[in-house]
C-alpha positions as CSV (number, residue, x, y, z in Angstrom):
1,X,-3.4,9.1,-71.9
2,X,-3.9,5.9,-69.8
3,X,-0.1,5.9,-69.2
4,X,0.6,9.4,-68.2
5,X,-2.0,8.8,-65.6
6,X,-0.7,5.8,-64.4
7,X,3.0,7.4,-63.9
8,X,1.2,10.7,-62.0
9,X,-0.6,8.1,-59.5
10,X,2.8,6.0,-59.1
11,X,4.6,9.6,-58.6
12,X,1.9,10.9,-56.2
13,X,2.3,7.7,-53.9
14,X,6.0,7.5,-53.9
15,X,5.4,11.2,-52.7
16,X,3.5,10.3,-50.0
17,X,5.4,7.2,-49.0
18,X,8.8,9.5,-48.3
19,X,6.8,12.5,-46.6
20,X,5.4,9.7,-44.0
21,X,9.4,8.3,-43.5
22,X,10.3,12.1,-42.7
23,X,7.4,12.2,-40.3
24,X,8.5,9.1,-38.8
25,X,12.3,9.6,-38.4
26,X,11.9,13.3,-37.6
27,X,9.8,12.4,-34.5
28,X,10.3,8.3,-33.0
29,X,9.9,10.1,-29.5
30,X,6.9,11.3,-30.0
31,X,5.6,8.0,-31.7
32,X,6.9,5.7,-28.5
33,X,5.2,8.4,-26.2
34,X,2.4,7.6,-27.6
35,X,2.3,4.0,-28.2
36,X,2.9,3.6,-23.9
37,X,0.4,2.7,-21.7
38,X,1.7,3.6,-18.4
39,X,4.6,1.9,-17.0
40,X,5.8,1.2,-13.0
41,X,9.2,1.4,-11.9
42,X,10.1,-1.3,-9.1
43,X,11.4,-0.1,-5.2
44,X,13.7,-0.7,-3.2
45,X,12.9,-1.9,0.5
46,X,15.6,-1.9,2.9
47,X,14.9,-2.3,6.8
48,X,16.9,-1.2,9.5
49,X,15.9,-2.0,12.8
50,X,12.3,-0.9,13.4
51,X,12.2,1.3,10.2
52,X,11.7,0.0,6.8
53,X,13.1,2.7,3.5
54,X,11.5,2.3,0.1
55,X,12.8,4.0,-2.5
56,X,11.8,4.7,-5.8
57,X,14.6,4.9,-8.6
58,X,14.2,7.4,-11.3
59,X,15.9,5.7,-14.4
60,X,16.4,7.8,-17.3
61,X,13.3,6.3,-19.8
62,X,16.1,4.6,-22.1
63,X,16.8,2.0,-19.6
64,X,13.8,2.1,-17.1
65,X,13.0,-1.2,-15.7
66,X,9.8,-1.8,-16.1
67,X,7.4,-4.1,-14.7
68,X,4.5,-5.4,-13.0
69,X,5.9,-6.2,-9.8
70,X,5.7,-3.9,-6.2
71,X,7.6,-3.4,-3.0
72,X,6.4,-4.5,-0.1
73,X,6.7,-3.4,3.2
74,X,5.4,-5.1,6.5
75,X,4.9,-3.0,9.9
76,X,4.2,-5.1,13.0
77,X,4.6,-4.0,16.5
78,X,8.2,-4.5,16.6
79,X,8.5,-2.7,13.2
80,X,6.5,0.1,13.6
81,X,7.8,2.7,10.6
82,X,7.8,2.7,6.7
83,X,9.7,6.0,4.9
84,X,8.9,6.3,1.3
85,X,11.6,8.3,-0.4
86,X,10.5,10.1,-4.0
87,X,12.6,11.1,-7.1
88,X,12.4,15.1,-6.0
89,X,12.2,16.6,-9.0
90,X,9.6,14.4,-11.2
91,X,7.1,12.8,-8.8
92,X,4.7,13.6,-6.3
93,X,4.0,11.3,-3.2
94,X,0.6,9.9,-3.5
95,X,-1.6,10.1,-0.7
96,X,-1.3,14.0,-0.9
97,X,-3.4,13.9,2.4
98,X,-1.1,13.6,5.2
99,X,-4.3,11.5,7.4
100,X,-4.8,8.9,4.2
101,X,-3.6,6.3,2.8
102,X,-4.5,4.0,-0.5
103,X,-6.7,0.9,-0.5
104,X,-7.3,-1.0,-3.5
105,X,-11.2,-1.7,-3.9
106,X,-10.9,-3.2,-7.6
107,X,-8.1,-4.1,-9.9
108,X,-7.1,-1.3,-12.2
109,X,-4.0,-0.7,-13.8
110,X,-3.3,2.6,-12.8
111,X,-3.9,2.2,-9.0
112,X,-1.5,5.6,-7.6
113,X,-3.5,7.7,-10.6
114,X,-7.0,6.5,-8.5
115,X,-6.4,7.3,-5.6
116,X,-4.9,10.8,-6.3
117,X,-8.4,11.1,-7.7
118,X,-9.7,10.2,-4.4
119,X,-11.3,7.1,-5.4
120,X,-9.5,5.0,-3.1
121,X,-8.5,7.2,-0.4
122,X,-9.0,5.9,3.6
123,X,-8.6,7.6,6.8
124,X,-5.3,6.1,8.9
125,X,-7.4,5.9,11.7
126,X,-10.3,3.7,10.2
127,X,-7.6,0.9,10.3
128,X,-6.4,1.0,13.4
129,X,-7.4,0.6,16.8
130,X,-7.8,4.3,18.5
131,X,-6.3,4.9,22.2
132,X,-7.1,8.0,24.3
133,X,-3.4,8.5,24.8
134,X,-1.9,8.1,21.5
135,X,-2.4,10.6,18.5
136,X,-3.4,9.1,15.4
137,X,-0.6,8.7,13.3
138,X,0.1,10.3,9.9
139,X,2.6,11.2,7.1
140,X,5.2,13.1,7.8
141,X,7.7,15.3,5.9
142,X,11.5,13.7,6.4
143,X,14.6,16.1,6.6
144,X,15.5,14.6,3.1
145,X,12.2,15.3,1.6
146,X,10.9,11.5,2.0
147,X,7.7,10.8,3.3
148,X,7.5,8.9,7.0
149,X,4.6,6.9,8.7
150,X,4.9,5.7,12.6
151,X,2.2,3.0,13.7
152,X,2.5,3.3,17.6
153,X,2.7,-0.3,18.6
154,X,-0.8,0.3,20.7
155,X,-2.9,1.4,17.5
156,X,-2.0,-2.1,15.7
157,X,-5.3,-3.6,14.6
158,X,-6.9,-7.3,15.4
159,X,-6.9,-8.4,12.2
160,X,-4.2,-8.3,9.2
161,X,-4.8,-5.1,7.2
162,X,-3.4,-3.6,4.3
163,X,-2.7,-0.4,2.3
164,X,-0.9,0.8,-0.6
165,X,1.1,3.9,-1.3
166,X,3.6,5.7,-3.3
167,X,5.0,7.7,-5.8
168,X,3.5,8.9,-9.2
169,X,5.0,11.0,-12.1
170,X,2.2,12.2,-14.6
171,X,2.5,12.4,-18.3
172,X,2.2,15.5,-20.3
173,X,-0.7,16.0,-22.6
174,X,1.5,15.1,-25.5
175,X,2.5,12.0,-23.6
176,X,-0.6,10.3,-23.2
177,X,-1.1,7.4,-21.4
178,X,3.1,7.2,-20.2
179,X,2.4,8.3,-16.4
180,X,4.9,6.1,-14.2
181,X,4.3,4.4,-11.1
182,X,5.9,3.4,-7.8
183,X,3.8,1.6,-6.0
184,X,4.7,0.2,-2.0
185,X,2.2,-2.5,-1.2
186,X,2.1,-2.2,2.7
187,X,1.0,-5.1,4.9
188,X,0.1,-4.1,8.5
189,X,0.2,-7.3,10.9
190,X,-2.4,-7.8,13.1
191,X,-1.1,-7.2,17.4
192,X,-0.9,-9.9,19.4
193,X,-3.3,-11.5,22.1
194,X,-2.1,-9.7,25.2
195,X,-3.4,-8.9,28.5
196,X,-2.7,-5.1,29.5
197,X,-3.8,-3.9,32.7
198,X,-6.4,-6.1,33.4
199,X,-7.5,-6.7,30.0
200,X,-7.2,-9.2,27.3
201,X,-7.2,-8.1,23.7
202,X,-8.4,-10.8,21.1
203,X,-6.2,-10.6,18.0
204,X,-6.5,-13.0,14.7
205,X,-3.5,-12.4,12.8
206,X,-2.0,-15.3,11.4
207,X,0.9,-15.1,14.2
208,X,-0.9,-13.2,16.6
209,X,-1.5,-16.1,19.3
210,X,2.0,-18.3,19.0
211,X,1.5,-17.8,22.4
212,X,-1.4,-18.1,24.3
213,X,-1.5,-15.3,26.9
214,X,-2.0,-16.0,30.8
215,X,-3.4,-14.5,33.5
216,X,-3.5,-15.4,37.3
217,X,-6.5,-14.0,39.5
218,X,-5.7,-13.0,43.4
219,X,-7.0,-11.3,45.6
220,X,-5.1,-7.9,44.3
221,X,-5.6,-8.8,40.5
222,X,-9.3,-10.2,41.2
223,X,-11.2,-9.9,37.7
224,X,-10.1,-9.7,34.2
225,X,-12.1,-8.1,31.2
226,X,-12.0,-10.1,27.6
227,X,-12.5,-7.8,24.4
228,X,-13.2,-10.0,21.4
229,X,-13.7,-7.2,19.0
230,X,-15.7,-7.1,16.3
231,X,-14.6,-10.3,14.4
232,X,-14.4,-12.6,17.3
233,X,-16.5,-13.9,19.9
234,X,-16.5,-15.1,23.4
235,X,-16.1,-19.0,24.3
236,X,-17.5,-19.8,26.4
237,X,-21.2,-17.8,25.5
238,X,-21.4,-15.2,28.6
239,X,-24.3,-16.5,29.5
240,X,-22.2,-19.4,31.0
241,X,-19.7,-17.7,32.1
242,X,-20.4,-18.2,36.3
243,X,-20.9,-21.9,35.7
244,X,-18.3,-23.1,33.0
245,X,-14.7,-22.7,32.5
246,X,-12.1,-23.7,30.0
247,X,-9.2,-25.9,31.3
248,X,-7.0,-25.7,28.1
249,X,-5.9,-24.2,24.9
250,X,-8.9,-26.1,23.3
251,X,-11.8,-23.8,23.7
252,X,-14.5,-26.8,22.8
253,X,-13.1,-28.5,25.9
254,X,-14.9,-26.3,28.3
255,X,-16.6,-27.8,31.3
């Protein structure tokens, strides 16, 4: 008795053993959809003249190149515009908004997913410096379907700022967890210290005074106005302003 029970359990599991091999080879797809956890696919930045192109590959998911690494794209006053060109048919740009972009306010590993979810969304404007004259730039729609950004060389902010955006493709619910992500990491350089019209701006990116701006006083051009900002502060204090002056580059050198 003990031995025809011992050959049905032996049976019974051999049983088993082949259904789950069926299983497994009938669906490996399925399995590897399953078992990712997201992936990012790598652009490419190219710059021509004042306009720099990122473009994200779409690479069939048998060879994509995956990775942790971004592009990166650097706008300055004398290169002003970032394009950000999409597989068409598979991703969405990401801001949707045409007035936002991305900022990153915590790591996470998913960071085009958040701020789709609004999470990380910020106004354009908020990082820039806002003139009466200019229109505050946003995304726009290129003739090839990419998406296109202008920073009017005016709006540039005092200080080094940064943003992120790009393009996402989200998993199906039976592909959990295999959404893919282009991400452009976009540094804006802060202007440079320059007088315009009378008026000094105060800037404190890391090459915005290789030069150190000069202005002569006559009796046409007879005052000058000094905006610090926010993150800077006048040197002398104002308060000594009709006493003291500063001969040189050295501000601590004032007498």
């Amino acid at each position: 008795m003990m031995e025809r029970q011992t050959s049905f359990i032996k049976k019974s599991l051999t049983a088993v053993g082949l259904v789950a091999a069926v299983l497994f080879n009938a669906c490996p797809s399925e399995v590897t959809n399953v078992l990712a956890t997201g992936q990012s696919v790598v652009p490419s930045c190219t710059q021509s003249e004042n306009l720099i192109t990122c473009a994200c590959p779409e690479v069939p998911a048998a060879n994509r190149q995956v990775g942790s690494s971004t592009g990166t794209a650097t706008l300055s006053e004398l290169s002003n515009g970032l394009t950000i060109e999409c597989p068409k048919t598979t991703y969405e740009f990401v801001p949707k908004e045409s007035t936002h972009v991305c900022i990153a306010k915590e790591s996470t590993s998913a960071p085009l997913k958040a701020c789709k979810a609004t999470s990380t969304k910020h106004p354009i404007k908020d990082l820039l410096i806002q003139t009466t004259q200019t229109k505050v730039p946003e995304w726009t729609t290129t003739k090839t379907g990419g998406h296109s950004l202008i920073l009017p060389p005016e709006t540039f902010p005092i200080v080094d700022k940064s943003f992120f955006a790009g393009c996402l493709k989200t998993s199906s619910r039976r592909q959990r967890n295999a959404d893919v992500e282009c991400l452009v990491k976009v540094d804006v350089k802060a202007r440079t210290s320059a007088v315009r019209d009378g008026v000094l701006i105060c800037a404190y990116g890391d090459k915005s005074n290789t030069s150190v701006p000069e202005v002569t006083l006559n009796a046409e051009n007879n005052s000058l106005t000094i905006q610090c900002g926010e993150e800077g502060e006048m040197q002398p204090a104002p308060k000594y302003l009709t006493a003291y002056h500063c001969t040189d580059t050295n501000i601590e050198n004032c007498k």
